[in-house]
LUMVEXVEX-489320 format. One record per residue (C-alpha): residue in three letters; x, y, z. Coordinates in Angstrom, 2 decimals, decimal comma, padded with zeros to 5 digits. Layout:
rec resn->Ala x->X y->Y z->Z
...
This chain:
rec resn->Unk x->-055,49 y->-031,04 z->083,90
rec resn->Unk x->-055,77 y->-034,67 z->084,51
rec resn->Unk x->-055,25 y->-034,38 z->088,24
rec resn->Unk x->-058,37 y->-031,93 z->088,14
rec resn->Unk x->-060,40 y->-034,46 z->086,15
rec resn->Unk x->-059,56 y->-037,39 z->088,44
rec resn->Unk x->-060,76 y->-034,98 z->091,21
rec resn->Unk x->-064,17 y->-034,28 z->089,68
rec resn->Unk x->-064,75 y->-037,85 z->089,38
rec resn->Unk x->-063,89 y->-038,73 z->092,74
rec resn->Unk x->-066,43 y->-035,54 z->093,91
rec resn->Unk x->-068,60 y->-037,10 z->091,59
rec resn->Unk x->-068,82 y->-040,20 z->093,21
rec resn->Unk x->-068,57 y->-038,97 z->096,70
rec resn->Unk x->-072,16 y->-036,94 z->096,05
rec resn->Unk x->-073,26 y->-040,28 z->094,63
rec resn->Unk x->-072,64 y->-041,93 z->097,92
rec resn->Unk x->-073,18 y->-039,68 z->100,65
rec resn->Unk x->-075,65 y->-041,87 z->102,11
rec resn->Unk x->-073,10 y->-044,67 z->102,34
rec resn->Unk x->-069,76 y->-045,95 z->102,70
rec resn->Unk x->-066,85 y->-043,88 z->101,29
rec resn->Unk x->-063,74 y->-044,91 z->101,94
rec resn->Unk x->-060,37 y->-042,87 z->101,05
rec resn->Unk x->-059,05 y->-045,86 z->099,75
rec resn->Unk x->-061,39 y->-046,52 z->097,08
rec resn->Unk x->-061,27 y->-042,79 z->096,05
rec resn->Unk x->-057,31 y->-042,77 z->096,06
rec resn->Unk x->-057,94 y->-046,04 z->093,06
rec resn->Unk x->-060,63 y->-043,69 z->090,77
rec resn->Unk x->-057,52 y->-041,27 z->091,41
rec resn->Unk x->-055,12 y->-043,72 z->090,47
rec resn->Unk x->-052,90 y->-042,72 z->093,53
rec resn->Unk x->-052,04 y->-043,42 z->096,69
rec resn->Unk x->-054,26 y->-042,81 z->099,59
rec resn->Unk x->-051,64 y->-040,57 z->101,02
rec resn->Unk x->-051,11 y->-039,26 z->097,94
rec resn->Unk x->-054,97 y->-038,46 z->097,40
rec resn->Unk x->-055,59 y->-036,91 z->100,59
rec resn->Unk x->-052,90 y->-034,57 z->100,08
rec resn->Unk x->-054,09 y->-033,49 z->096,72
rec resn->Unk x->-057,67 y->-033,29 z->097,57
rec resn->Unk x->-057,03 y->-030,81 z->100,44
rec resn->Unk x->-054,55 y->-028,86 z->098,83
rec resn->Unk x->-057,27 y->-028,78 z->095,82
rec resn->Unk x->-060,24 y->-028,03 z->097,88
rec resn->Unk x->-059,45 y->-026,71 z->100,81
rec resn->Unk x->-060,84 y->-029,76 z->102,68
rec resn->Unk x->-059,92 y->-032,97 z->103,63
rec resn->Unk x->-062,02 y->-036,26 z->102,49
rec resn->Unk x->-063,60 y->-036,32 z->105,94
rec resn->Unk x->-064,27 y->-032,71 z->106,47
rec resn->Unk x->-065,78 y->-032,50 z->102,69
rec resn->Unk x->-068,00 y->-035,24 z->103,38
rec resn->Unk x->-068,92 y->-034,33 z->106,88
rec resn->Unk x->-069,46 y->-031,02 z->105,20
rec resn->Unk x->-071,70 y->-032,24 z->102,05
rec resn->Unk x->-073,90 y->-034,69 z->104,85
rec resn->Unk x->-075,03 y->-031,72 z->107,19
rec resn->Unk x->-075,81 y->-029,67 z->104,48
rec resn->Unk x->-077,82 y->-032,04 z->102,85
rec resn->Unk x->-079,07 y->-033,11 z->106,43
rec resn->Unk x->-080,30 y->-029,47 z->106,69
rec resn->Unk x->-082,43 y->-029,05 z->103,29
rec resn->Unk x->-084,05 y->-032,32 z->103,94
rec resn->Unk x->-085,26 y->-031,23 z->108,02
rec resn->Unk x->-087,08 y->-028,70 z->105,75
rec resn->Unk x->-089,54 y->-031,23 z->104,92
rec resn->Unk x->-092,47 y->-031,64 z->107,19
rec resn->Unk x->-093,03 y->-035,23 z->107,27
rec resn->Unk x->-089,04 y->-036,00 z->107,41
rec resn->Unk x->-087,92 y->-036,92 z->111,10
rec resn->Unk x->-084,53 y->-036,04 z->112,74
rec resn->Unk x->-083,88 y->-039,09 z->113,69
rec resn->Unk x->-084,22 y->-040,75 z->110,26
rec resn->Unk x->-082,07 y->-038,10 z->109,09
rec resn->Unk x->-079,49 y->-038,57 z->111,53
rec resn->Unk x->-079,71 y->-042,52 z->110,72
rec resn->Unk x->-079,24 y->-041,61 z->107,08
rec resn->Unk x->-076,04 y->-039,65 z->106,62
rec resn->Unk x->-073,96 y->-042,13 z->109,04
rec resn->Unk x->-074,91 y->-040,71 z->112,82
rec resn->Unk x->-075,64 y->-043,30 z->115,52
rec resn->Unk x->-077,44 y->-041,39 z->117,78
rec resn->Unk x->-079,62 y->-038,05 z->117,54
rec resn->Unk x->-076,77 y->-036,87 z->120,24
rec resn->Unk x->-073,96 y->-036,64 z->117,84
rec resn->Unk x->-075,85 y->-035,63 z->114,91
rec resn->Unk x->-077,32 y->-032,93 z->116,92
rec resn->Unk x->-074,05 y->-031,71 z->118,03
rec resn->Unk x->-072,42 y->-032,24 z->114,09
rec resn->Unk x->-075,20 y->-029,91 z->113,29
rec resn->Unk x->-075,26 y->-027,19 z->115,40
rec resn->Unk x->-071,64 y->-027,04 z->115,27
rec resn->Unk x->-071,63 y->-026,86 z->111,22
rec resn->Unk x->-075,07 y->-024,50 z->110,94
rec resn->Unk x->-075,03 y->-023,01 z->114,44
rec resn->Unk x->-079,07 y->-024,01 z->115,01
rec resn->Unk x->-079,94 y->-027,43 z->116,20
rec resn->Unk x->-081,70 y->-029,70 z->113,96
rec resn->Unk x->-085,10 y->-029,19 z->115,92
rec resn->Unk x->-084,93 y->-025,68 z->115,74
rec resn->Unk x->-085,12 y->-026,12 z->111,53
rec resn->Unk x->-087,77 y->-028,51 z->111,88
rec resn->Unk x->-089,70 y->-025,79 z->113,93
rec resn->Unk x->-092,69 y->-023,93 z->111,66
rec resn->Unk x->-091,78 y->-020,21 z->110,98
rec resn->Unk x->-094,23 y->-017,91 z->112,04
rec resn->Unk x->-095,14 y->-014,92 z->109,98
C-alpha cells in the first residue's frame, strides 16, 4: 500500500509539472528509491515508463488545448517541451494519428 501511495504522489506531481522539467531523479526521492528502482516500479505499476507517461500526458493535453481558437500550434508545441513545430507535429500525429493542424481546422456541419 505504501508503494501505491508513493506512486500517486509522484503522478501527482508529474501532472503538476507537465509544462516543465521532470526529472526521474527527483521522482525516484518523493519515492524514496532509487531511480532504477523507480522506473522499474512505475512501469510495472502503470504500464508505462516515466518518459512514455509523460510524453503521453503532454500530447494529450497538447490536443484539448489546439481546441481553442485563439491557441497557436506553435505556442503549444513551445509549451509541453518541443523545439520545433517539426517534432511536435510528428509526436502528435504519431500519438493521435491527425496532425496538430488538422485539430485546429473548424468542423463543418
Amino acid at each position: 500500500m505504501e508503494a501505491l501511495r508513493r506512486l500517486n504522489d509522484c503522478i501527482t506531481y508529474i501532472e503538476g509539472n507537465l509544462e516543465g522539467e521532470i526529472g526521474v531523479e527527483e521522482l525516484a526521492k518523493l519515492a524514496f528509491t532509487s531511480k532504477y528502482q523507480f522506473q522499474r516500479t512505475f512501469t510495472m505499476l502503470t504500464g508505462y515508463s516515466v518518459a512514455e507517461y509523460v510524453r503521453k500526458r503532454r500530447l494529450t493535453l497538447a490536443a484539448q488545448e489546439l481546441m481553442s481558437p485563439n491557441v497557436k500550434v506553435i505556442d503549444v508545441a513551445l509549451r509541453y517541451g518541443y523545439e520545433t513545430p517539426e517534432s511536435f507535429s510528428k509526436a502528435f500525429r504519431k500519438a493521435h494519428g491527425v496532425s496538430p493542424s488538422q485539430v485546429k481546422k473548424p468542423v463543418r456541419l
